[in-house]
C-alpha positions in Angstrom: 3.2 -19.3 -1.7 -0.2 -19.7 -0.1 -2.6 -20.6 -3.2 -4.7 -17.5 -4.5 -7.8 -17.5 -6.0 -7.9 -17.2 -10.0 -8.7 -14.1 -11.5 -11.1 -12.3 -8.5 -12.8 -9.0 -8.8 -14.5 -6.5 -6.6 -14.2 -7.5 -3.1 -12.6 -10.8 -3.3 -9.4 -9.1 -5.2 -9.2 -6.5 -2.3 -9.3 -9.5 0.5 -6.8 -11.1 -1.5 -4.2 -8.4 -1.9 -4.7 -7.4 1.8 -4.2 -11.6 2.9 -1.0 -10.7 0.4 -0.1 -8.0 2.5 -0.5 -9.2 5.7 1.3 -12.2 5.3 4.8 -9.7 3.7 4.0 -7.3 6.6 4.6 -10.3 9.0 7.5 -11.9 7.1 9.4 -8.5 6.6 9.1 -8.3 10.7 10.8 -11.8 10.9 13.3 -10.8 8.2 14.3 -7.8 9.7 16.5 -9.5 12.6 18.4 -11.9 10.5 21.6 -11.4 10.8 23.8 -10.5 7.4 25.5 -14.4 7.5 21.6 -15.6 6.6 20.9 -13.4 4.4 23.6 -14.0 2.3 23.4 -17.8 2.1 19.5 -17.3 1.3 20.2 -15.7 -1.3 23.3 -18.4 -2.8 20.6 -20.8 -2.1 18.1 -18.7 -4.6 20.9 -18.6 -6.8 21.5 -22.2 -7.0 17.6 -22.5 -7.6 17.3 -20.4 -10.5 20.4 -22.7 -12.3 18.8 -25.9 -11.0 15.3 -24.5 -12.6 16.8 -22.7 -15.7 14.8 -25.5 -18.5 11.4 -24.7 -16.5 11.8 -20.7 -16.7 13.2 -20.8 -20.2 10.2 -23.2 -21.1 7.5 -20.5 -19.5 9.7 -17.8 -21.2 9.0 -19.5 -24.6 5.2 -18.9 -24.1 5.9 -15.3 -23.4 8.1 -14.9 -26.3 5.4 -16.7 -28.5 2.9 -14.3 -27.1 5.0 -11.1 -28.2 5.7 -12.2 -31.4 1.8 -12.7 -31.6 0.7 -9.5 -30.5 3.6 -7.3 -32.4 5.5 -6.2 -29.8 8.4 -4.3 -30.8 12.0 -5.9 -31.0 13.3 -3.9 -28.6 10.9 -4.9 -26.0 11.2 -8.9 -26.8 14.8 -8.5 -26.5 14.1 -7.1 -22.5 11.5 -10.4 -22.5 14.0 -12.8 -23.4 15.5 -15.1 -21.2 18.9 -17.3 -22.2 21.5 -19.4 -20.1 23.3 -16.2 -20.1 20.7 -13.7 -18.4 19.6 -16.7 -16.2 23.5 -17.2 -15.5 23.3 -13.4 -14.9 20.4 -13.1 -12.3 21.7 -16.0 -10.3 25.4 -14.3 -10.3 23.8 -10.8 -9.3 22.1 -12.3 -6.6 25.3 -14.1 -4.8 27.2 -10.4 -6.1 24.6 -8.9 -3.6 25.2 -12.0 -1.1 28.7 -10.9 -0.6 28.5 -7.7 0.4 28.4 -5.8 3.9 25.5 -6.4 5.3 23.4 -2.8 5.2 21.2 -3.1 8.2 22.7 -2.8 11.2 25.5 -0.2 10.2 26.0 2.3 13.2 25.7 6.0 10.9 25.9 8.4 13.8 27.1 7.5 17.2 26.8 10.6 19.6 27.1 11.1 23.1 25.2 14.0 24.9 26.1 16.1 27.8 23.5 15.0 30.1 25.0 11.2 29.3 22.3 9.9 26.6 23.8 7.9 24.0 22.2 8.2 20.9 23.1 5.8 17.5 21.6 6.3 14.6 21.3 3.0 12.7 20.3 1.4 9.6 17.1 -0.6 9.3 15.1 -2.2 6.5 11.8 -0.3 5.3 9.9 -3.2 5.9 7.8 -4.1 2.4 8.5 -3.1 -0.8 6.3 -3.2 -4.2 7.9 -3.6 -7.1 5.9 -2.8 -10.1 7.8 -3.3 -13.6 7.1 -4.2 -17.1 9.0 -6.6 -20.0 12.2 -7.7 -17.6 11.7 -10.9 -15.8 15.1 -11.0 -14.7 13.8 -7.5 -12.2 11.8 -10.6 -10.3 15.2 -11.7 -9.6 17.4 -8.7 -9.3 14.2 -6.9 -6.8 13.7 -10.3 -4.7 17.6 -10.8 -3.9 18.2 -6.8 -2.8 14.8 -6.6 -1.1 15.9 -9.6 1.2 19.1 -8.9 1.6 18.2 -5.5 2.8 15.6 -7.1 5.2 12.5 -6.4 3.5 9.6 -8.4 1.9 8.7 -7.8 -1.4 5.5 -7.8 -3.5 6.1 -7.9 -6.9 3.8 -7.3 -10.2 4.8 -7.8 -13.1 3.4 -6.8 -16.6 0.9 -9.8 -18.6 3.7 -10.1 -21.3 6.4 -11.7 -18.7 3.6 -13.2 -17.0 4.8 -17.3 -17.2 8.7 -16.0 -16.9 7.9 -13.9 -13.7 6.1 -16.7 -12.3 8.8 -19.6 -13.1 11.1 -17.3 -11.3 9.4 -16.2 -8.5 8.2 -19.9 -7.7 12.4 -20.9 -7.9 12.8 -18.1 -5.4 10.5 -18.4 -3.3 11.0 -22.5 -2.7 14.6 -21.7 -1.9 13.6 -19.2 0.5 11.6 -21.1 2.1 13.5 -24.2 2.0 16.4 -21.9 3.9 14.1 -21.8 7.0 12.2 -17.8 5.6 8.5 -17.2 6.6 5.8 -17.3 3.6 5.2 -14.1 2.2 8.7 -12.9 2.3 8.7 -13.1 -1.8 5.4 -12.6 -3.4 4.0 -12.1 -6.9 0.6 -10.9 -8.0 -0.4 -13.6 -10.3 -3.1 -11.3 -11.7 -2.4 -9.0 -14.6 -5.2 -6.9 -14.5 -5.2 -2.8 -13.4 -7.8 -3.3 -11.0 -5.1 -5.7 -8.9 -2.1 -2.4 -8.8 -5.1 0.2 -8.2 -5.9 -1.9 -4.8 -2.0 -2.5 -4.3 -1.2 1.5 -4.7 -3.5 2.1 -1.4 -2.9 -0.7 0.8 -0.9 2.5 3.1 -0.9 0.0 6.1 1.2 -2.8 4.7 3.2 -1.6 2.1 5.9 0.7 3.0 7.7 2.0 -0.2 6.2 1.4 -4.0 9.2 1.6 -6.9 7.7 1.6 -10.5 9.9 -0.3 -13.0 8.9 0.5 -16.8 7.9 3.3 -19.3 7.0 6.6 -18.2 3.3 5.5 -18.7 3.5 3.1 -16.4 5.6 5.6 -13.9 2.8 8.1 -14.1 0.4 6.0 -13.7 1.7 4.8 -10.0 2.3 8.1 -8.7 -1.2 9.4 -10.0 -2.7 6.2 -8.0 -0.6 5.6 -5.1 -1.1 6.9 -1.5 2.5 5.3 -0.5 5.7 6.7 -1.0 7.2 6.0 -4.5 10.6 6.0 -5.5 11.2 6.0 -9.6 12.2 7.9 -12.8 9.5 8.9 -15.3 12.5 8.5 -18.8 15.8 8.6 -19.3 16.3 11.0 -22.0 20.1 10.7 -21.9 23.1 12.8 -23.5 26.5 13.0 -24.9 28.4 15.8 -25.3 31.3 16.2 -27.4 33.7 19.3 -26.7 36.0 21.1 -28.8 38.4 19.1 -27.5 38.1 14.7 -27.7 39.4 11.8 -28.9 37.4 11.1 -32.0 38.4 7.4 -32.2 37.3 6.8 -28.5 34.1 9.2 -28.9 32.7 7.2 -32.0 33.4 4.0 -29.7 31.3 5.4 -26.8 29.1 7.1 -29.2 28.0 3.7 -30.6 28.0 1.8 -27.7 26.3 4.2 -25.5 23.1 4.3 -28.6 23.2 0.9 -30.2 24.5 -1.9 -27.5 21.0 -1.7 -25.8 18.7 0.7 -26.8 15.6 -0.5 -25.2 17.4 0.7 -21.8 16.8 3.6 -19.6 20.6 4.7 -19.6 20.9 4.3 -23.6 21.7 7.8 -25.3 18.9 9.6 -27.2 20.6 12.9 -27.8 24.1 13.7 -29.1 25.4 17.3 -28.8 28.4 18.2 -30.3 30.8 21.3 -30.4 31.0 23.4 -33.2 34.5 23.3 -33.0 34.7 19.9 -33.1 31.6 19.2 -35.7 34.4 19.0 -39.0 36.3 16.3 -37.1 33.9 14.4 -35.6 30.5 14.6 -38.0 31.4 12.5 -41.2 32.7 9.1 -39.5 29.5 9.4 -37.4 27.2 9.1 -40.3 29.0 6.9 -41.6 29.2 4.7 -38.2 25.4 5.5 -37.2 24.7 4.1 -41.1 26.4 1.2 -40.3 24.7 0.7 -37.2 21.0 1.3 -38.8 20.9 4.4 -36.7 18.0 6.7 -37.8 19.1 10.7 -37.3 17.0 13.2 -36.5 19.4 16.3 -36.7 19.2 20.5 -36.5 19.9 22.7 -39.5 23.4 23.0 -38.3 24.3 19.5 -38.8 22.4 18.4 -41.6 24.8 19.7 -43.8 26.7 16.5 -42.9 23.4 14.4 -43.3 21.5 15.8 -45.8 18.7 13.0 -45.9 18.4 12.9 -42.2 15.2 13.9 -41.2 15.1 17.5 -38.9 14.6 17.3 -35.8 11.4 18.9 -34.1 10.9 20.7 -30.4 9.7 17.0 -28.9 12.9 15.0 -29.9 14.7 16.9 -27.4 12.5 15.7 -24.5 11.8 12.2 -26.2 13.2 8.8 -24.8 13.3 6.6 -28.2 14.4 3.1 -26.4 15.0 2.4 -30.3 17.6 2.3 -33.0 17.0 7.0 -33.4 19.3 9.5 -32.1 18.8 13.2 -32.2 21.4 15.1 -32.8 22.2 19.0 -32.1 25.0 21.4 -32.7 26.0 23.5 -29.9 28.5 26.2 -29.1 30.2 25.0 -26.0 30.0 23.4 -22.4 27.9 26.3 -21.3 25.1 25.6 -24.0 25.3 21.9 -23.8 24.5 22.2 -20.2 21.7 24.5 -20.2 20.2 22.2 -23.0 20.5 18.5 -20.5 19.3 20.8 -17.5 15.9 22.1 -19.8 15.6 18.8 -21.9 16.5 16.1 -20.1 15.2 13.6 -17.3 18.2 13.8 -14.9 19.1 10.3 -15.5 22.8 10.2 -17.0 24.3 12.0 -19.5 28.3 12.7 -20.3 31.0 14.9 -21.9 33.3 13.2 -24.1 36.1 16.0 -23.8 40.2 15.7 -23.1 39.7 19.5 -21.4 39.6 19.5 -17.8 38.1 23.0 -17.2 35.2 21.1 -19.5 34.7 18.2 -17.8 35.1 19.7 -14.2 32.3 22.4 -15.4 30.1 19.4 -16.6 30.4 17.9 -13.5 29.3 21.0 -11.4 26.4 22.2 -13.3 24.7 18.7 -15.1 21.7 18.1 -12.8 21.6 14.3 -13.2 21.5 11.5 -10.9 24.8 10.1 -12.9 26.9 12.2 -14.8 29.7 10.6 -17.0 33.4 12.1 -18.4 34.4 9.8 -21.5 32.3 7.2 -20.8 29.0 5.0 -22.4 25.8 6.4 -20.1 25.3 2.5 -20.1 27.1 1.6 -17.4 24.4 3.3 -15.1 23.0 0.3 -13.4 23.4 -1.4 -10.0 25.5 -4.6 -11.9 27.9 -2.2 -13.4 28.5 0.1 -10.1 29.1 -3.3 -8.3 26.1 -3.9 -6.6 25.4 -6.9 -7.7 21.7 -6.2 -9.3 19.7 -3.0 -8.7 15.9 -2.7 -7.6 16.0 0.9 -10.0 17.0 4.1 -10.5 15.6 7.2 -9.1 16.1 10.3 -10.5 14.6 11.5 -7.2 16.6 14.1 -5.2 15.1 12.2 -1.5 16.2 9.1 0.2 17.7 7.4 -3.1 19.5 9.0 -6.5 20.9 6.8 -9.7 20.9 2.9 -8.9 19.4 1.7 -6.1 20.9 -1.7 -4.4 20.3 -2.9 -0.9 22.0 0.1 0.6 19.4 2.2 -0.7 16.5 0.1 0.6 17.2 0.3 4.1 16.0 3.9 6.5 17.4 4.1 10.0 15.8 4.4 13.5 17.4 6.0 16.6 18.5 4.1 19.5 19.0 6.0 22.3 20.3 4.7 25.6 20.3 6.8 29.2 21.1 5.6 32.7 17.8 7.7 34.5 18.2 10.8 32.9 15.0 12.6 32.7 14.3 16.0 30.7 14.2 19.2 33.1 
């Protein structure tokens, strides 16, 4: 990338950020026509960077490590910060995941002819440049640079000050291999400066940046759409559930139970509320202490089910809505499918949540009526992300109802323009 000044302010940060703008604005243009065959070995070629590189990144990732341990942040959150051979292995296998697919630009979605002879195709184009704003992850520098590109956008990314060496490591593999595979500067970018003032400029700059997508806590999230003046795609939380039925499996419940709250539970699609059946509360309640004891699982649990955890601490009005992203899990007694709905639908964040139920007429009712972007039948909510759905890596999820819902991979990056071909017609 073009060198940037260090640390500006005032008026030099705005030129800067608008010189960062310009220069995506004019790569995206020049990414835009390259055919799907390009893309794709672009992106192997980033891959084979980020293997090549992988001593460098996990030497800046060190210092950022260092730096969390320093300042106390929690051990959720430096779990999401660390970097291994295995997550580097993993970034530069999502990115050739994404490189084999169709190529999403280009895909004729509506061909119609009209009577008067226009023919009209409706067909899918990249939205041109992309922000990225995220927290914690470095491996989103990857995952967002390989689905932008692929999808024929530029992307500006900005990362948050405590992945601050990692994201650069990474973005500098990237964006030598893209340029080294014949791109145009500016097609991968990152803000090198981890101060607000740098994302308050970014969230108005209307006439370069085409679509903003917040990565991070809901802080962050609100923050964005409170600031920006371009179109954001996101979710604020994912406040996710289980719901056990009358009817289950107990041994395969307890299994998703566990892995759905304990396998990551600094994620998004991690469960933070379990609500159970009555019916099925004698059957399922006492091995669930007993496993969420052996998983150092804090409860927080209604009247109804303390009788089963009697030193559990009761759960208030705000554990419903709250997203832990720690080792806590609330825990609420219900009557049936019908209540367990109306309590996702009024508590929860429409990100994922599940039935865990061997009754069909349950699990088909679930299905119609949970107002999520990704709704589960006996299944972990963790398996809502772009790697597990087979896209390769995801640039988010939305729990928007326009343009994007649930994981977003390079499908869900592109818009589509009308072409419309005629032979003289004119309109009477």
């Amino acid at each position: 990338m073009t060198n940037l000044p260090q640390n500006p302010t005032g008026e030099a940060l705005k030129d800067a950020l608008l010189e960062i703008g310009k220069r995506a604005q004019k790569a995206s243009r020049a990414l835009a026509v390259l055919s799907g065959q390009r893309k794709s070995a672009v992106l192997c070629a980033m891959a084979d960077a980020l293997c090549a590189d992988r001593e460098a990144i996990k030497e800046k990732n060190a210092v950022d490590m260092q730096n969390a341990r320093e300042s106390g942040l929690s051990s959720a959150m430096q779990d999401r910060l660390q970097l291994d051979d295995k997550r580097i292995d993993g970034m530069a296998e999502g990115l050739r995941i994404v490189a084999s697919q169709v190529d999403p630009c280009g895909k004729i979605l509506k061909h119609t002819i009209r009577p008067n002879g226009l023919v009209i195709d409706k067909v899918s184009v990249p939205i041109g440049v992309v922000a990225i704003i995220f927290e914690s992850r470095p491996n989103v520098t990857s995952d967002a640079a390989g689905i932008c590109i692929f999808a024929g956008n530029a992307v500006i990314l900005r990362g948050g000050k405590e992945a601050i060496h990692s994201n650069q490591a990474i973005a500098s593999s990237l964006n030598r291999a893209a340029m080294a595979a014949g791109l145009p500067d500016g097609v991968v970018q990152l803000i090198p400066w981890t101060g607000h003032e740098a994302v308050g400029v970014m969230l108005k700059m209307n006439e370069y940046i085409d679509l903003v997508i917040p990565r991070g806590g809901e802080r962050l999230i609100r923050a964005v759409m409170e600031q920006s003046t371009i179109p954001v795609l996101k979710h604020y939380k994912g406040v996710c559930h289980l719901y056990v039925d009358k009817q289950f499996d107990r041994e395969k419940a307890l299994a998703i139970i566990v892995n759905a709250k304990c396998q990551r539970p600094s994620a998004c699609n991690a469960l933070e509320t379990l609500l159970i059946s009555r019916d099925a509360l004698p059957k399922l309640a006492p091995a669930l202490v007993d496993e969420m004891k052996r998983c150092n699982v804090e409860l927080r649990v209604d009247n109804s089910f303390a009788a089963y955890a009697p030193d559990a601490k009761r759960a208030e009005e705000l554990d419903w809505y709250t997203e832990y992203l720690d080792y806590i899990l609330s825990v609420k007694v219900v009557e049936d499918v019908v209540e367990a709905v109306d309590h996702i639908n009024h508590y929860g964040s429409k990100h994922s949540d599940g039935i865990l139920s061997t009754n069909e007429e349950s699990i088909a009712y679930f299905f119609a009526n949970v107002d999520s972007a990704t709704v589960y039948a006996n299944a972990s909510t963790r398996f809502t992300d772009g790697g597990e759905f087979g896209m390769g890596a995801e640039i988010g999820i939305s729990t928007d109802k326009f343009h994007a819902r649930g994981p977003m991979g390079a499908d869900e990056l592109t818009t589509y323009k009308y072409l419309v071909t005629g032979n003289g017609q004119i309109r009477s």
